[in-house]
C-alpha positions in Angstrom: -23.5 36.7 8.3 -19.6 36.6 8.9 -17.4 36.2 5.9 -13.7 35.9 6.0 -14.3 37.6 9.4 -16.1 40.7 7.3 -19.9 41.5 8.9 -21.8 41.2 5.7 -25.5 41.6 6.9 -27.1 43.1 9.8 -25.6 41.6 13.3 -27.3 38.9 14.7 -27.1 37.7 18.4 -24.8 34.4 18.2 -23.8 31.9 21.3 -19.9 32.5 22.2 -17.8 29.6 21.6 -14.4 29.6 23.7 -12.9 27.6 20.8 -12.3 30.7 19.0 -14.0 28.6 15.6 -16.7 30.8 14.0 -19.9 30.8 15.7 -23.7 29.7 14.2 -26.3 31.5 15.0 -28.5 27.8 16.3 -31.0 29.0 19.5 -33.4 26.0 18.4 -32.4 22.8 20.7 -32.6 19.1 20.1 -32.7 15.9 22.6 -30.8 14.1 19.1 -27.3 15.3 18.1 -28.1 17.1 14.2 -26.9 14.1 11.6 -24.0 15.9 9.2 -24.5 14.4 5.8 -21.3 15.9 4.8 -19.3 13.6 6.9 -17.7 16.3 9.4 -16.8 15.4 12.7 -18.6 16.1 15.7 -16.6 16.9 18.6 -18.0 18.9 22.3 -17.4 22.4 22.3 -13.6 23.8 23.2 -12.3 20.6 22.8 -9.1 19.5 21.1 -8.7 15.6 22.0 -7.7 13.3 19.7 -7.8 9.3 19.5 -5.8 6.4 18.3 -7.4 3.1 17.7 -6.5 -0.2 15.9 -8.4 -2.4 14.2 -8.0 -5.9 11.8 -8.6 -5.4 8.4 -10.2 -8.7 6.8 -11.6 -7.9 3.6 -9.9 -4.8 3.0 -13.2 -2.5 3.8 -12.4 -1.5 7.3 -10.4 1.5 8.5 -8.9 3.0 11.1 -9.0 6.8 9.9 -9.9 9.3 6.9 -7.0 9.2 5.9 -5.9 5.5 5.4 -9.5 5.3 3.5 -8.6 7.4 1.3 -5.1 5.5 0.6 -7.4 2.7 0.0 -9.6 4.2 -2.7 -6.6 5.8 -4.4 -4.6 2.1 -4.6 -7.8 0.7 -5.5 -8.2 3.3 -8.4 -4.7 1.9 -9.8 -6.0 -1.4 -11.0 -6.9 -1.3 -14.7 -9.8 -2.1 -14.5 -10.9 0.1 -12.1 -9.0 2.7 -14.1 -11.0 2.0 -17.1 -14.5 2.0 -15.7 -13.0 5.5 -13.5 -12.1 6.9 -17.0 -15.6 6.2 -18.3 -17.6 8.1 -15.6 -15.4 10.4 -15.7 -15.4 11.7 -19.6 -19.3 11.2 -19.4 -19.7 13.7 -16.4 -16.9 16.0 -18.0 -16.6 16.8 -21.9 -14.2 19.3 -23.2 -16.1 21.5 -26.2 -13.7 23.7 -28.1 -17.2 26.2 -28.1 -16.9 26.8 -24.6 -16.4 25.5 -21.1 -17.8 22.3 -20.1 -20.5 23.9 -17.6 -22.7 26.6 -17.9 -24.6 28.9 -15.7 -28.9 28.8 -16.5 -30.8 31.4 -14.6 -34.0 31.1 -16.9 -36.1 30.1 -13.3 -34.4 33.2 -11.2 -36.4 36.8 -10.9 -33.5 39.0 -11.6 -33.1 41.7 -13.7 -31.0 41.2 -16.8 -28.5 43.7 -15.5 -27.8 41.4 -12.2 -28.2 38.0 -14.6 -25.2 39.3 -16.3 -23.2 40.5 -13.5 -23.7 37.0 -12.2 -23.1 35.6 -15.4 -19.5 37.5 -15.3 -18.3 36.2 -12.1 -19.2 32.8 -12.9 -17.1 33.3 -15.7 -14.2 34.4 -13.6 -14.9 31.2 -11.4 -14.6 29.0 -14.2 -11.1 31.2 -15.0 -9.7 30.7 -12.0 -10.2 27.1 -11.7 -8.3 27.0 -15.1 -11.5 24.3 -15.8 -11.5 24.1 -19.2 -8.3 22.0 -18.6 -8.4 20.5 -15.5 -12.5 20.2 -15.1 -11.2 16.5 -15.9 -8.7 16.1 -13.4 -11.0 17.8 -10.6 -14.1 15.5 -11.1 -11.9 12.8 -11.2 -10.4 13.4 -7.8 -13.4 14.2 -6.3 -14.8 10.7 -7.3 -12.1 8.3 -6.2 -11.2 10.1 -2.4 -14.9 11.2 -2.1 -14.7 14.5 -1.1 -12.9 17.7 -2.4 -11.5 21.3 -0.8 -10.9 24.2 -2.1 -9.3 27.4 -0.6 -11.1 31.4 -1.7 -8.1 33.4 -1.4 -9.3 36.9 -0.6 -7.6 40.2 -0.2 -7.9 41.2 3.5 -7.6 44.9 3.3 -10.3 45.3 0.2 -12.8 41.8 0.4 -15.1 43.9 -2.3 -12.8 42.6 -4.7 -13.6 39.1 -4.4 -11.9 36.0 -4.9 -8.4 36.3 -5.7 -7.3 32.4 -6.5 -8.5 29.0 -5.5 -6.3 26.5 -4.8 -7.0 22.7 -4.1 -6.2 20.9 -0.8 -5.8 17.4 0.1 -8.6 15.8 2.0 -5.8 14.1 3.7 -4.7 17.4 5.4 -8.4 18.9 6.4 -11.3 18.3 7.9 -14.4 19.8 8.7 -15.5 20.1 12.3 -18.9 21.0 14.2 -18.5 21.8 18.2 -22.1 20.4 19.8 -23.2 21.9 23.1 -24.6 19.5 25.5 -27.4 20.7 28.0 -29.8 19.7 30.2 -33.6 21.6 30.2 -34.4 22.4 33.4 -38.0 21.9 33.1 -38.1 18.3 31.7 -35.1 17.2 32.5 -33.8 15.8 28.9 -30.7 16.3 27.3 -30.3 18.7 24.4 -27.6 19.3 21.8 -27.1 21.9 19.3 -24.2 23.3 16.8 -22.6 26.2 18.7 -19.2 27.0 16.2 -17.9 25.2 12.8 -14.8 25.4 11.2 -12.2 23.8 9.3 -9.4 22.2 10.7 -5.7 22.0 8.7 -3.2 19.9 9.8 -0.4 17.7 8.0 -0.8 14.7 10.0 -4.1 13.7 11.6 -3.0 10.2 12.4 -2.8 10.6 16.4 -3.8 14.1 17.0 -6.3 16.8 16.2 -4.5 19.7 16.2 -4.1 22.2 13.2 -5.1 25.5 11.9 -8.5 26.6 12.1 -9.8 28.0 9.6 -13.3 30.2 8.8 -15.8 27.7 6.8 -16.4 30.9 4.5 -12.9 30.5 2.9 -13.2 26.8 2.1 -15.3 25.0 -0.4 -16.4 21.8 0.6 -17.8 18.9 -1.5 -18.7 15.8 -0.3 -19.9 12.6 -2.2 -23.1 12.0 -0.7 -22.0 8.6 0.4 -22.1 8.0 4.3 -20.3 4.6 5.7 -22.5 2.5 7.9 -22.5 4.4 10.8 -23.2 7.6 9.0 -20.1 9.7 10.2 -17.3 9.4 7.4 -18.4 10.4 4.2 -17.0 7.7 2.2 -15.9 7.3 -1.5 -18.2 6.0 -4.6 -15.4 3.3 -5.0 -15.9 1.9 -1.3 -17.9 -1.2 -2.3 -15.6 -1.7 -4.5 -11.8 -2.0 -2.8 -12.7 -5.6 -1.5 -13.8 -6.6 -5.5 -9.9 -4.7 -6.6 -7.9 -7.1 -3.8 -9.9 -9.8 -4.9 -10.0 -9.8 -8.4 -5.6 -8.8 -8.0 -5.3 -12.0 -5.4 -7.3 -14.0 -8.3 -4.9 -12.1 -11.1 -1.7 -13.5 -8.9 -3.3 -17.3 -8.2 -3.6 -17.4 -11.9 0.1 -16.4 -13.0 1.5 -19.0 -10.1 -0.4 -21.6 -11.0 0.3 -20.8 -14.9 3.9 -20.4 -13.9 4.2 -23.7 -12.1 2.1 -26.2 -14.2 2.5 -24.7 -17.6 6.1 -26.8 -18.7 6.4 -30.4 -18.8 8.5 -31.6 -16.5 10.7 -34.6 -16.3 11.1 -37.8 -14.2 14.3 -39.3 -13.6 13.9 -43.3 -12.5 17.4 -44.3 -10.9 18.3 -47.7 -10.5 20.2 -47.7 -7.3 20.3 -51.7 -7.0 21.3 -53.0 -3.5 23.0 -49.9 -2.3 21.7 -48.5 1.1 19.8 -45.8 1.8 22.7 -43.5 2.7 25.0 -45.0 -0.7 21.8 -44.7 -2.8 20.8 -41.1 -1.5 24.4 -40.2 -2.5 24.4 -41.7 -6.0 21.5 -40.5 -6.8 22.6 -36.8 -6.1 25.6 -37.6 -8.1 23.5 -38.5 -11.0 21.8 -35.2 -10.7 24.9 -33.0 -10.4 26.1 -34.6 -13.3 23.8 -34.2 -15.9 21.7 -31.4 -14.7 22.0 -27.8 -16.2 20.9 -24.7 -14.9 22.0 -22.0 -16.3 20.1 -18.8 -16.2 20.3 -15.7 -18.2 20.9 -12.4 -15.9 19.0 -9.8 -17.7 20.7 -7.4 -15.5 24.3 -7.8 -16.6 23.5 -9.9 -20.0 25.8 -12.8 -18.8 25.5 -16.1 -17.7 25.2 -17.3 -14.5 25.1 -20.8 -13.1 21.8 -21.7 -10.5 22.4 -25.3 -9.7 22.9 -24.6 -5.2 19.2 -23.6 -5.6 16.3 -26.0 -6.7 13.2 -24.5 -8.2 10.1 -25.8 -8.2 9.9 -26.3 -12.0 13.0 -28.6 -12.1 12.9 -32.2 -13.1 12.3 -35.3 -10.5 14.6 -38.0 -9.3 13.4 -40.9 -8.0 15.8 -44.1 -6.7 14.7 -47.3 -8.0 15.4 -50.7 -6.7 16.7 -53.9 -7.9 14.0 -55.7 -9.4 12.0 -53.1 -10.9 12.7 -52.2 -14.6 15.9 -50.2 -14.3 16.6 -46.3 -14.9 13.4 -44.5 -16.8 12.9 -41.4 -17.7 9.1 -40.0 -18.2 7.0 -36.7 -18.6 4.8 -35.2 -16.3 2.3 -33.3 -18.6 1.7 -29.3 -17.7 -1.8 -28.0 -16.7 -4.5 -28.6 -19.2 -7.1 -26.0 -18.2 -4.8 -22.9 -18.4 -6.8 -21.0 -21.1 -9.6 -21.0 -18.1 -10.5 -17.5 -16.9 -14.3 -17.6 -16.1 -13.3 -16.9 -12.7 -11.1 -13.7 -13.3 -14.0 -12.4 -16.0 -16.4 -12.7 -13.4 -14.4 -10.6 -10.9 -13.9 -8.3 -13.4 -17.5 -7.9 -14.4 -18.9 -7.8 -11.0 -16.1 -4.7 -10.2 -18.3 -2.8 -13.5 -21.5 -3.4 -11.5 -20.3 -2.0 -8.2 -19.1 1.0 -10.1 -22.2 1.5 -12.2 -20.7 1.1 -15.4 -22.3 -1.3 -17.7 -20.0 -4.6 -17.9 -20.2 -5.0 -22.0 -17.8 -1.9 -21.5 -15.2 -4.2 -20.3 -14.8 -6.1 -23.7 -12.3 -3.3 -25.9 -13.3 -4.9 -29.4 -17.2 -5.1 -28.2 -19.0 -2.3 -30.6 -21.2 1.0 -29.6 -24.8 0.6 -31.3 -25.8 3.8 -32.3 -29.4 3.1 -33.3 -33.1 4.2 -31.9 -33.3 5.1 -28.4 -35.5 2.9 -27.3 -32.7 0.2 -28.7 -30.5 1.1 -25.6 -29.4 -1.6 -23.0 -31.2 -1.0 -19.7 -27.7 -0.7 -18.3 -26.8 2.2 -20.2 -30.2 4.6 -19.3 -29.2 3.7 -16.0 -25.8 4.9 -16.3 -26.7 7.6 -18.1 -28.8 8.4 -14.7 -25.8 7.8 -12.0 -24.4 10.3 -14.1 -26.9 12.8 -13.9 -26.9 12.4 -10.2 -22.7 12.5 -9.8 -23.4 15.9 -11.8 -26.0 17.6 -9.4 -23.7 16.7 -6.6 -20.4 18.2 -8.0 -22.3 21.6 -9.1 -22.5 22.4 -5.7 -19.0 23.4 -6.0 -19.4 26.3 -8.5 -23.0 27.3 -6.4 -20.4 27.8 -3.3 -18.2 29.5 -4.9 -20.5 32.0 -6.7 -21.9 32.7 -3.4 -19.1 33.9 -2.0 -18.0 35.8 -4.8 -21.3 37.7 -5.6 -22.2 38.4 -1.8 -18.4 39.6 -2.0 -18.7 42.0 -4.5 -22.2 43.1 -3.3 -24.1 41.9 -6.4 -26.6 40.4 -3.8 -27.3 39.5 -0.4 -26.9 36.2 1.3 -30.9 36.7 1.9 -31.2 37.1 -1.7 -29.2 33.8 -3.0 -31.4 31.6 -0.6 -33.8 32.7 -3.1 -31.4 32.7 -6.0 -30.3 28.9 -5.5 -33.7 27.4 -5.9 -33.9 28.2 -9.4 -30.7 28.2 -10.7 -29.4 25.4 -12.7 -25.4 24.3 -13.6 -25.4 22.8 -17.1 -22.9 20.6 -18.2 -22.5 20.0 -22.1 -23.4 17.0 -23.7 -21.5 15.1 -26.0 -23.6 12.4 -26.6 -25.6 11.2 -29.3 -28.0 9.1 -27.6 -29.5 12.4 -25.5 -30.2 14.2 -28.9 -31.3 10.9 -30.1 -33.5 10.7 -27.3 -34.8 14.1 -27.8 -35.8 13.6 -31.4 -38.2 10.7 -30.5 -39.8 11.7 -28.5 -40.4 15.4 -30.2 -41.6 12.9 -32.8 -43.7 10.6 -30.5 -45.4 14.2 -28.8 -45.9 15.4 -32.7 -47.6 12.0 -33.7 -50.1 12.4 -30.5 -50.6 16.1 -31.4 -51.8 14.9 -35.0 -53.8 12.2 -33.5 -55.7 15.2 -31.5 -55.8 17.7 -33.6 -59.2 16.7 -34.8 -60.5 17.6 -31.4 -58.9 20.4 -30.2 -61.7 23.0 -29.4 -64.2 20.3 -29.3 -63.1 18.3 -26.6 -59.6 20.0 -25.6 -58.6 23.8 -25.3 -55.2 24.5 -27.1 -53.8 25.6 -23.8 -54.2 22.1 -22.5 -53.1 20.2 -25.8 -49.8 22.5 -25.5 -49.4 21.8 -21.3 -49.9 18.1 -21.6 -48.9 16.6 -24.8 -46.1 18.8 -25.7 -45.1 19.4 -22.4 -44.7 23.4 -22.7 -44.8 25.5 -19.3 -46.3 29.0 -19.2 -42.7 30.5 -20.3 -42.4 28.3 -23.1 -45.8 29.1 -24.4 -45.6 32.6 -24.0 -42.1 32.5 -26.2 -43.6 30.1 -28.5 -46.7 32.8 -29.4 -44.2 35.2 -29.8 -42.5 33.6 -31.6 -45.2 32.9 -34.5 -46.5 36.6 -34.3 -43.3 38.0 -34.9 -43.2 35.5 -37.7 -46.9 36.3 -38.9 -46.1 39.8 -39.2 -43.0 38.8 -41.3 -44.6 36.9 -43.6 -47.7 39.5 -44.2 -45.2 41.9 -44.4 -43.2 39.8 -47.1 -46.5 38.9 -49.2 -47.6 43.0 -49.1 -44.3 43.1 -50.5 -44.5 41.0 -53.3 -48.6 42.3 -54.2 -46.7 45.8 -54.6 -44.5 45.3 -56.6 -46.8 42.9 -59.2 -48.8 45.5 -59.1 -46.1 48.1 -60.1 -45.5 45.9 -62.8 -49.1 45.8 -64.4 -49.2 49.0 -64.6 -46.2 49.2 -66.3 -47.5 46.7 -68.8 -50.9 48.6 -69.2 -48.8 51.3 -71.0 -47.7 49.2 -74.0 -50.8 46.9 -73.9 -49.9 44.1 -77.0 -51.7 44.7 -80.0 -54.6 42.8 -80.8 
């Protein structure tokens, strides 16, 4: 395996790629061209072309490039709303402890000795340093969850790479991408067309808009973190807020429909009746607009200058009415037209605003500020909030890939393993992240308590009908590690306790035969 263009492991045969992009060891072909769930574009091997395309945006969804999807999310992320639900996922996934960092390292399920553990233990550490994530683990999750993706740059030390990772620095999606180079073929036996990976690499470039021309750059040195999410046709690896730009423009077009029409029916308005007799239509117009120039005032106050300012060249459309009359009728009259009477009516923006919660997986009683948090049993919790709880979960497992990639590099590095031996490594090792939440402990103690009241309901028929080992496996869920810690556990503290008891019969025993010395008289 190449890394940062060092040979780490024993040279392998790899397919030349006249790209210069770093080459993948791929001999196995395929009639289908490998689906990238990261989102990276395919492109055929040593090619640079670009493309430029337009297309009509209707309900704010579609998109032309990476780039002005991303715009989108981040606009979309602006709206308070959106804001407000963003901020709630956010300090669930991410909670600041004064004990410690908000992640830890668990490698409980990995073979090592405890000498490698806490080397490993140490550079994740230094990881967790570097990123400064104590302080911005916030900020990070955050901006990996509204553009969908996130980059990250291992700065290493050319002349000495045994000294591992030297800084990491963020990058904006909008200025790299990740590119695979497919090799088209044809198999001269059956005659089908076959694909395969033959070089990846990272392309950096400050404009992507027409072109695709940039730096390359080794995959090894960047740390890549998609969302997960895939658009429709399963190329662009798209943002957890994408279903929900066409709720933000319509619940901000709703927002503005609601002020104008507040705006523009809230005052009462007048309505002037002029009596214009037998005039003509060209003497009446006239009079009527002399009427109005003479007892109409419009005078404005310029917040800007704190003066003044008269407005009456320009009509608005909440002045009064004039209306010419004719002889006959029943002479000049002034009325009121009423304002609106339905302007305390906002089922329609609350509805918006609630179905925006939903897309985002945030339950909607959230939205209400003075609503109140029920801490009570566990099994009192809204259906909404487990699941929540359980997008949460999943937006964690997917963002701890990014300290898994970096550990990699820096452990295979510093020579602390292999790249054969993390493939093992990774299976069992776990990224913790703290919880700060009283419904999981709550949620632990019930059902420790519901497991006890089943182990009492048993306990009658253990070694009649159930071995111990099985009462310990099934109802209170122990694996073989846990039961082999537990037993230790109460021998250590059997021993204590005998010792502690041969203790106390010792010395009572010291002390009757102190008393047999001066035995009371009878």
């Amino acid at each position: 395996m190449k890394l940062f263009g060092f040979e780490i492991s024993k040279k392998i045969d790899k397919t030349a790629s006249t790209s210069g992009a770093v080459e993948i060891d791929n001999t196995i072909k395929s009639f289908a061209i490998p689906s990238q769930n990261d989102g990276s574009m395919l492109l055929p091997a040593a090619s640079a072309a670009g493309y430029y395309g337009q297309i009509l945006d209707i309900d704010g969804t579609s998109f032309v490039n990476e780039k002005d999807l991303i715009l989108k999310y981040r606009a979309a992320a602006g709206q308070p709303e959106c804001d407000n639900a963003i901020a709630d996922i956010t300090n669930a996934a991410i909670i600041s402890d004064s004990k410690g960092a908000p992640v830890k390292l668990d490698l409980d399920n990995v073979e090592l000795t405890d000498k490698i553990k806490d080397r490993i233990f140490d550079e994740f550490a230094n990881i967790l340093k570097l990123l400064d994530f104590n302080y911005t683990g916030y900020d990070i999750f955050r901006r990996w969850y509204i553009d969908g993706k996130i980059y990250f740059h291992l700065q290493v030390d050319s002349a000495n790479p045994k000294e591992g990772i030297k800084g990491i620095i963020q990058i904006d999606p909008l200025k790299i991408k990740k590119i695979k180079e497919v090799s088209t073929s044809i198999d001269q036996v059956t005659g089908v067309k076959t694909n395969r990976i033959t070089a990846e690499y990272f392309l950096y470039s400050d404009d992507f808009t027409n072109t695709m021309n940039g730096v390359r750059i080794d995959p090894n040195a960047i740390v890549y973190i998609p969302s997960g999410v895939l658009d429709e046709s399963g190329k662009v690896a798209i943002s957890y807020l994408h279903k929900s730009v066409k709720l933000v423009n319509q619940l901000r077009m709703m927002e503005d429909a609601l002020v104008i029409y507040r705006v523009s029916r809230a005052p009462e308005r007048r309505i002037f009746y002029i009596d214009i007799g037998n005039l003509p239509k060209g003497k009446a117009e006239e009079y009527v607009q002399g009427i109005m120039a003479k007892y109409r005032n419009k005078l404005v106050y310029d917040v800007n200058s704190g003066e003044i300012r008269d407005d009456r060249k320009s009509m608005s459309m909440l002045e009064d009415f004039w209306l010419p009359r004719r002889e006959g009728g029943r002479g000049t009259e002034i009325t009121t037209l009423p304002g609106g009477q339905n302007l305390s009516e906002i089922e329609d923006i609350l509805f918006f605003q609630k179905k925006l919660y939903r897309s985002l997986n945030v339950p909607s009683d959230r939205l209400a500020a003075d609503s109140n948090f029920n801490i009570g049993r566990a099994s009192e919790i809204s259906r909404e909030e487990v699941k929540f709880q359980k997008f949460i979960s999943r937006l964690r497992k997917k963002f701890s890939m990014m300290f898994s990639d970096m550990l990699r590099v820096q452990c295979i590095l510093k020579g602390i393993i292999t790249h054969e031996d993390w493939t093992l490594i990774r299976e069992g090792m776990g990224i913790d992240f703290i919880e700060d939440n009283f419904y999981s402990e709550l949620k632990d103690f019930e059902i420790m308590q519901s497991r006890i009241g089943m182990l009492d309901t048993i306990s009658s028929h253990i070694g009649t009908y159930y071995s111990e080992y099985w009462v310990r496996s099934n109802v209170l869920n122990m694996s073989e590690n846990d039961m082999e810690k537990m037993q230790l556990q109460i021998d250590e503290e059997a021993l204590e306790k005998k010792a502690k008891e041969m203790g106390s019969d010792t010395s009572s025993g010291e002390e009757g035969e102190e008393g047999e010395e001066n035995p009371p008289e009878e």
